[in-house]
C-alpha positions in Angstrom: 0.0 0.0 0.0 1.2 3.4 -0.8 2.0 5.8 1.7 2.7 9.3 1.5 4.0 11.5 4.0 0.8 13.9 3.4 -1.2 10.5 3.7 0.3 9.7 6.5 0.0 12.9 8.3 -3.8 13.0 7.2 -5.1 9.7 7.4 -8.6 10.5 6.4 -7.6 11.3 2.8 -7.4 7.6 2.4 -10.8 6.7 3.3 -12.9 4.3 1.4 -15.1 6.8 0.5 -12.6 9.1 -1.0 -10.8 6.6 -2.4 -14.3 5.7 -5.0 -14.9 9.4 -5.2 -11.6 9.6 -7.0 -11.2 5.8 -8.9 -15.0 5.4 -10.0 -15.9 9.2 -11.7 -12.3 9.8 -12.7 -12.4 5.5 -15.0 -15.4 7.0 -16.2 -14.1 10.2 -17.4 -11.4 8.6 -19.2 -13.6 6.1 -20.8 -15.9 8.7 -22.3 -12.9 11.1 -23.8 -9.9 9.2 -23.8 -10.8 5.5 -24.7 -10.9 4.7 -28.5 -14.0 2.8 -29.5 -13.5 1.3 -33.0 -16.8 1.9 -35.6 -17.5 1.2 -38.9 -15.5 4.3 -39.9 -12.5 4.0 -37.8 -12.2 5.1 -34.0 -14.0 7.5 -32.2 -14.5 7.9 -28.6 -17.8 7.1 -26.3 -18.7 10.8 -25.9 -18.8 10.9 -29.7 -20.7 8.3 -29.6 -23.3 10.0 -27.7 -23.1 13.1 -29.0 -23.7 11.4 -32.4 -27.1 9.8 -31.6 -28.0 12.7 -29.8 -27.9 14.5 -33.0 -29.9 11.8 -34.8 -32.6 11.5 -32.5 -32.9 15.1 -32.6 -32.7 15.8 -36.7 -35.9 16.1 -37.6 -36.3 19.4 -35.3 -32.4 20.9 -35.0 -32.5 23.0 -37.2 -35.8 25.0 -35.2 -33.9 24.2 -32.0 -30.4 25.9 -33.3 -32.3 28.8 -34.5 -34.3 29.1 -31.6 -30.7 28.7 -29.4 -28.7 31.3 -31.1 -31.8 33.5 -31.2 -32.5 33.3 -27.8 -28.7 33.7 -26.5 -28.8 36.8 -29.2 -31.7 38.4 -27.6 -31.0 37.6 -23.5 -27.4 39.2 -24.4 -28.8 42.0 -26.2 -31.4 42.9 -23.3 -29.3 42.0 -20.5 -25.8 44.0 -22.0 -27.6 47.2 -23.9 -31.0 47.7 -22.4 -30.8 45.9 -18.9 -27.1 46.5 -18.1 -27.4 47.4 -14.1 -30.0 45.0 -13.7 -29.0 42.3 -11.2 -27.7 38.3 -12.3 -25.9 36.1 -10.8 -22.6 35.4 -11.4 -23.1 32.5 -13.3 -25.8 34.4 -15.8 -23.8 37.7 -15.5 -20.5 36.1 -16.9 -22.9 34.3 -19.4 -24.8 37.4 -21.3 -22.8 40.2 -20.5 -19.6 39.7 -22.5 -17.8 42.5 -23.9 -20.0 44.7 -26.6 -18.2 43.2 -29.4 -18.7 39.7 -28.4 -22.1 40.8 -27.8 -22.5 42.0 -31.4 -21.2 39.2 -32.7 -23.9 37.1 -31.0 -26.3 39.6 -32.8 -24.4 38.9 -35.9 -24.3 35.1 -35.9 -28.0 35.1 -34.8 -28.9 37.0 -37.9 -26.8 34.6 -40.0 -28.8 31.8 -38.5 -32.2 33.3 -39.5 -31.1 34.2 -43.2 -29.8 30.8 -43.8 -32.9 29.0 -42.2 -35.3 30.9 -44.0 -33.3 31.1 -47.0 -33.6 34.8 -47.3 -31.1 37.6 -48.5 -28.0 37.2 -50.6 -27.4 33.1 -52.0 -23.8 33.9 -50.6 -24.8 34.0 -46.7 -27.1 30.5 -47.1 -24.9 29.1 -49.8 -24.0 25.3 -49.2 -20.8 25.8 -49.1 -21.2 28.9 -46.9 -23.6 29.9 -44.5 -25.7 26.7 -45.3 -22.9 24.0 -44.3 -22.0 25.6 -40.9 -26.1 25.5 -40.4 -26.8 22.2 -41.5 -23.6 19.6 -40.9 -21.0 21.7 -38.5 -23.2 23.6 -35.6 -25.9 20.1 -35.1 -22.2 18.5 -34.3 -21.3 21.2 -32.3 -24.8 21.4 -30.4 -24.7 17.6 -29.7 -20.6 17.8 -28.6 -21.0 20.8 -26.5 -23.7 19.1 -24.5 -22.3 15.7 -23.2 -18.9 17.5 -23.5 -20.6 20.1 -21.0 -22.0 17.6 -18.8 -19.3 15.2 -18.4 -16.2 17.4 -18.4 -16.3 17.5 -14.6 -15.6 13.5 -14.2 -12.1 14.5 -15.8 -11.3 17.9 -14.1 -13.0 17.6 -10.2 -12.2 14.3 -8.9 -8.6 14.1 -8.6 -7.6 12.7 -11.8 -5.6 16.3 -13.3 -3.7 16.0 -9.8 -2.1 12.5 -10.1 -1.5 13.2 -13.7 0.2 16.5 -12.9 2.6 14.7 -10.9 3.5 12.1 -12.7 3.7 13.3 -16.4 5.5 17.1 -15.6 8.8 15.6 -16.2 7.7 14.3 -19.3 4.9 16.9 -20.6 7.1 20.0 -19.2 10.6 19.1 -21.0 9.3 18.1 -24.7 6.3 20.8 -24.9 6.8 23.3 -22.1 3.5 21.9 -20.3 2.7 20.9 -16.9 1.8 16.8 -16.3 -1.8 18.1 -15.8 -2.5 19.1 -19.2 -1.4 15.5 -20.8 -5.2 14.4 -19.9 -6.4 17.3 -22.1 -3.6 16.9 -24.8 -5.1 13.4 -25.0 -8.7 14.1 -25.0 -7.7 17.0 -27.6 -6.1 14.8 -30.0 -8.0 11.6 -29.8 -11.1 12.6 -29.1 -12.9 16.0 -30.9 -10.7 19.5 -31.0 -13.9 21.4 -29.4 -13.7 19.2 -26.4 -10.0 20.1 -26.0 -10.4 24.1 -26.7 -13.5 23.7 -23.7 -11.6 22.1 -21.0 -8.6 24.0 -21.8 -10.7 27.4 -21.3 -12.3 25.7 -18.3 -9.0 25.1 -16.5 -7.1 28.4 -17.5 -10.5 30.0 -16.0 -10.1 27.9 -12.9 -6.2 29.2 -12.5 -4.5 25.6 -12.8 -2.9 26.7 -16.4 -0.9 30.6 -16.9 -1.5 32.2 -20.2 1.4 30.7 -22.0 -0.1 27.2 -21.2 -3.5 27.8 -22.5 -2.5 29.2 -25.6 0.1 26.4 -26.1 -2.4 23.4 -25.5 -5.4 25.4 -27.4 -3.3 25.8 -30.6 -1.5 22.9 -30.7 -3.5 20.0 -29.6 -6.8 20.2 -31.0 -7.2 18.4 -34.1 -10.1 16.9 -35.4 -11.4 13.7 -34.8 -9.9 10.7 -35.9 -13.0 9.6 -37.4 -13.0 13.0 -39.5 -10.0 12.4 -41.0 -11.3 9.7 -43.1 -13.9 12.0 -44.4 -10.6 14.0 -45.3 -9.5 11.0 -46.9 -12.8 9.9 -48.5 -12.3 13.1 -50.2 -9.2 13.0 -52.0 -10.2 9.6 -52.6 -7.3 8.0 -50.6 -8.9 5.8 -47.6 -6.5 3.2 -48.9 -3.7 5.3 -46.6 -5.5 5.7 -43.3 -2.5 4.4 -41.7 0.2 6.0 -43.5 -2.0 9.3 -43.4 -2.5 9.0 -39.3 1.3 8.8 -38.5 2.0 11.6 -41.0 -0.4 14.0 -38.7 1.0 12.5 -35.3 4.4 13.6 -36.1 3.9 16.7 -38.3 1.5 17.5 -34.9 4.3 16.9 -32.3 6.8 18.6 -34.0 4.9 21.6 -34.5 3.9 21.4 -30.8 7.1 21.0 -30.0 8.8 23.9 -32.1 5.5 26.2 -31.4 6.2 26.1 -27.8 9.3 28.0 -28.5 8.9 30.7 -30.7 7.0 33.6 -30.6 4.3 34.3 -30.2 3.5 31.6 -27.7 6.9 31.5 -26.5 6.1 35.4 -25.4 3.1 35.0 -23.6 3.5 35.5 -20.0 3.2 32.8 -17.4 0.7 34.8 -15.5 -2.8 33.3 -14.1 -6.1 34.3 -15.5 -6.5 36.8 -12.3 -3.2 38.4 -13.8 -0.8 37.1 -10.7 2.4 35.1 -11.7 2.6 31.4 -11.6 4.4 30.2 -8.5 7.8 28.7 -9.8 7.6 25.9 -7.4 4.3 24.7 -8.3 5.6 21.2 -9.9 8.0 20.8 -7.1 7.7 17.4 -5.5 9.0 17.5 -1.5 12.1 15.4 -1.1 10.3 12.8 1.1 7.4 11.4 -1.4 7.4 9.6 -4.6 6.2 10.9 -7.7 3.0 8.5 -7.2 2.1 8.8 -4.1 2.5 12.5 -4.1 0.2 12.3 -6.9 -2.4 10.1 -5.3 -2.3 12.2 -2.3 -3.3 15.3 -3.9 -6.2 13.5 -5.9 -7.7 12.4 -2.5 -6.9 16.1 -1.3 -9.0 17.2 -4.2 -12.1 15.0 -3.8 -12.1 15.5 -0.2 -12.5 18.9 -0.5 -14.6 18.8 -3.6 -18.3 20.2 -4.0 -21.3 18.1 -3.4 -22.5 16.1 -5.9 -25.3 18.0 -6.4 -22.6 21.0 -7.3 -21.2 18.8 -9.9 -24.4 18.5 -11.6 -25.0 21.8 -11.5 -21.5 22.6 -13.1 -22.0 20.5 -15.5 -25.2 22.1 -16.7 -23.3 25.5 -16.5 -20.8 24.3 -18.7 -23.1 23.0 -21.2 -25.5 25.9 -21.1 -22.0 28.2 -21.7 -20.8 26.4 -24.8 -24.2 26.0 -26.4 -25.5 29.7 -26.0 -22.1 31.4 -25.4 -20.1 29.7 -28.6 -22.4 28.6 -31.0 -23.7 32.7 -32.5 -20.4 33.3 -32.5 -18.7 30.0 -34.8 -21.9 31.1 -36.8 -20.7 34.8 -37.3 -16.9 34.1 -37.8 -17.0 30.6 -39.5 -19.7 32.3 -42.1 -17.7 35.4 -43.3 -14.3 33.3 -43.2 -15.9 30.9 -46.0 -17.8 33.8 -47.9 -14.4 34.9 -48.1 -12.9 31.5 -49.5 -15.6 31.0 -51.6 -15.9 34.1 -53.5 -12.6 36.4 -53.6 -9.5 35.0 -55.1 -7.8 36.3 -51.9 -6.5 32.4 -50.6 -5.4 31.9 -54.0 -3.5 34.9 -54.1 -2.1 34.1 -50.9 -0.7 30.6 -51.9 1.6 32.3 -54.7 4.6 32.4 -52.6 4.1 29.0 -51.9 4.9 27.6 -54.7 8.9 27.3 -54.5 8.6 26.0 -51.2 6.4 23.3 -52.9 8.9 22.8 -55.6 11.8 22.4 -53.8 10.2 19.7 -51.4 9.4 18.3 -54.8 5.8 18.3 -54.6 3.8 17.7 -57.8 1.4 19.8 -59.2 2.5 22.8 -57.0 1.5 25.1 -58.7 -2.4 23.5 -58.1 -1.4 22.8 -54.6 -0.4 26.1 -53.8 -4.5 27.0 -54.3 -5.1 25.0 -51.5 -2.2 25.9 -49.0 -3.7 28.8 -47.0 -7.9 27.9 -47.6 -7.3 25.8 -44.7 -7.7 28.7 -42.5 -11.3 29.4 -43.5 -11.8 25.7 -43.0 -10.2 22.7 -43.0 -12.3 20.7 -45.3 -11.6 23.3 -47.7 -8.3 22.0 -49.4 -9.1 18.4 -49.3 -12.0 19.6 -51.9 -10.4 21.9 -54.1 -7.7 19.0 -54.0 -9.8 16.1 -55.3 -9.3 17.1 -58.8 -5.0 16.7 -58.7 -3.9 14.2 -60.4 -1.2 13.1 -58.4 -1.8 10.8 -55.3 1.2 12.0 -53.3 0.4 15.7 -53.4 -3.6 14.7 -52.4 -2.1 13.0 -49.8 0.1 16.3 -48.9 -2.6 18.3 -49.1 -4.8 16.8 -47.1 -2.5 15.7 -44.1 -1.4 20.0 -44.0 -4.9 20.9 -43.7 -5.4 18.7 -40.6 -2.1 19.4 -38.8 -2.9 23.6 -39.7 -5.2 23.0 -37.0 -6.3 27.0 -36.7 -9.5 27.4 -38.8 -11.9 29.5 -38.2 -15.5 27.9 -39.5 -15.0 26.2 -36.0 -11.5 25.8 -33.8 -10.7 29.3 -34.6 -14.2 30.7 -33.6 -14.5 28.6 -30.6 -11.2 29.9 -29.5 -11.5 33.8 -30.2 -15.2 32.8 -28.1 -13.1 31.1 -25.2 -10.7 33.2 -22.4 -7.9 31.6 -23.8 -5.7 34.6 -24.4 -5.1 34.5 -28.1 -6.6 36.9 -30.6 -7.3 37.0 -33.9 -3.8 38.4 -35.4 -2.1 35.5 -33.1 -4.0 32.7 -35.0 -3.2 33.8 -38.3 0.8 34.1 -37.3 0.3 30.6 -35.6 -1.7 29.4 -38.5 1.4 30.5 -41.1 4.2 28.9 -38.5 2.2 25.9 -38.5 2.3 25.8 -42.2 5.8 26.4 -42.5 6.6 23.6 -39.9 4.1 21.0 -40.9 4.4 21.1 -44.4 8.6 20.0 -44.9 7.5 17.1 -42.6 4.6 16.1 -44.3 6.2 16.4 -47.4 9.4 14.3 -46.4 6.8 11.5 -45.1 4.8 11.0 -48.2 8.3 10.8 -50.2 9.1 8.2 -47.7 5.8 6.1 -47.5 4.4 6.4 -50.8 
């Protein structure tokens, strides 16, 4: 049996009690994010799962119950911010429809952009397909169904103890290679395996709870959350190369890690300061393990410390409705608004293809074919990521389809959805950031990609 010094000097923490408080909710947690479930179209992960037939059972009314959603969080923000702004709320609702007047416009915005789609009104480019119409129809029902069980079921992963052993025992592996305390290896993982939304939510849930400085947040939100694994085959399905699921997966893993790596280190994450979300500076010791305890019971000790002095269950219910109720009102107007005029953009100004131009060397001395068709599809990505796999489908070559689709997944940054949610969250990157990070990304990614697909095809 392992004992601790703090164990041993509180023996209580080691009840029975406490000791299923933190084993049963925290196996659960990791199930539902963390444990890949294979499917007909891959792997996915159980909260996908649920999320998924959330979102069927629900078709044949989501698209009334997203307009009436973005309408409503529209409206409350509007009354409560412009017309009712001394007017008494609780924290919780005051935090919720009071943001800052231009976050409350854009609710505004994105709630108009809902009701011109729906109702098919106003210019074809706002309700396009491939516009305002594919955000409506096959991103934000995802979104609705992820944010909910994500919402729900985030606190079985943060609140019972299990970011506390982790923290302990992964720092001298997470903080070397990417700069990142032990804690945030559970959210790197639920990022990466699971669904990017889920990772940009509980990373702005735990810089908002002051267990990650700004440096961190920014870090794990741009680097970690890509999409699905199961999406990726639609990536593939496109460019017509399910054949090289394999090959394609460890392409992305270690373009991914090396740009995490490298990312960490250079500006403009590298600058951001390791100050907590109430501005106060990180304490320098706060990794240190005392002399007298092992890494794993140190690590067990403060996971009991955590449930024991946890909320009621009751509480955790409750945050778990908050958290859903945030995402759902507080993020989707707003991936409406910004993912909308990002693929108007795309869709009809030349303005990515101009952009790719100076790509095209680059693509040429990495010996890419066709660069000068790939080039057209190098910078899209940032509207959305889907984007270059289907202006790519046409290319002739099966190497640069291949290229092009594996950049457009490890770009990460794009705004019909992982850019919006994270301009939406409080982690502390802006607009101007993402495209810089977007660019390094690009520049880092694609070399590596490139030499891969030499290598395995």
């Amino acid at each position: 049996m392992i004992k601790g010094a703090m164990l041993q000097q509180q023996p209580e923490l080691g009840s029975i009690r406490n000791t299923l408080w933190f084993l049963l909710p925290s196996l659960c947690g990791i199930f539902l994010f963390m444990m890949p479930y294979p499917t007909e179209g891959g792997f996915t992960i159980p909260v996908a799962i649920l999320a998924s037939q959330f979102k069927t059972l629900l078709a044949p009314v989501m698209a009334e119950l997203l307009l009436g959603l973005v309408c409503l969080s529209a409206l409350a923000t509007a009354v409560f911010r412009w017309l009712m702004p001394t007017t008494a709320l609780p924290t919780f609702w005051n935090d919720l429809l009071r943001p800052t007047h231009f976050w409350s416009a854009v609710r505004v915005v994105g709630a108009a952009l809902v009701a011109l789609v729906y109702f098919q009104v106003g210019a074809e480019a706002i309700y396009s397909s491939n516009t305002g119409g594919l955000l409506f129809n096959d991103l934000m029902p995802s979104l609705l169904a992820v944010f909910v069980f994500a919402g729900l079921f985030l606190p079985l992963l943060l609140n019972f103890g299990l970011l506390e052993l982790m923290s302990t025992l992964l720092t001298p592996i997470m903080r070397p290679v990417f700069r990142l305390p032990g804690r945030s290896a559970i959210d790197c993982g639920a990022s990466w395996l699971g669904d990017g939304s889920v990772g940009i939510l509980m990373t702005s849930r735990q810089y908002d709870q002051g267990f990650y400085t700004q440096r961190e947040a920014a870090i794990i939100g741009t680097s970690f959350s890509l999409v699905s694994i199961s999406f990726t085959l639609v990536v593939l399905a496109q460019v017509k190369l399910e054949h090289l699921i394999f090959p394609f997966y460890a392409t992305i893993c270690v373009a991914g890690i090396v740009a995490a790596i490298v990312m960490a280190r250079i500006p403009p994450l590298s600058r951001k300061p390791d100050n907590l979300v109430d501005g106060s500076k990180a304490p320098a010791n706060r990794d240190d393990i005392p002399s007298d305890e092992s890494s794993l019971s140190y690590g067990i000790a403060h996971a009991l410390q955590k449930v024991n002095d946890m909320d009621s269950p009751a509480q955790q219910i409750k945050q778990g409705l908050h958290n859903a109720l945030e995402m759902v009102l507080g993020l989707l107007p707003v991936v409406m608004a910004l993912g909308t005029a990002a693929l108007i953009v795309a869709e009809y100004t030349p303005l990515f293809n101009w952009l790719g131009k100076p790509f095209i060397p680059m693509l040429e001395l990495l010996n890419v074919p066709q660069a000068v068709e790939a080039s057209r599809t190098i910078l899209v990505g940032f509207a959305d990521m889907f984007l270059p796999a289907i202006l790519a489908a046409d290319i002739d070559s099966e190497k640069t389809r291949f290229i092009i689709a594996a950049l457009s997944v490890t770009q990460l940054i794009y705004m019909s959805e992982v850019g919006a949610l994270l301009l939406g969250s409080r982690i502390p990157v802006n607009f101007i950031e993402m495209v810089i990070i977007f660019l390094l990304r690009t520049l880092i990614t694609l070399p590596v990609i490139a030499l891969m697909a030499h290598w395995l095809l």
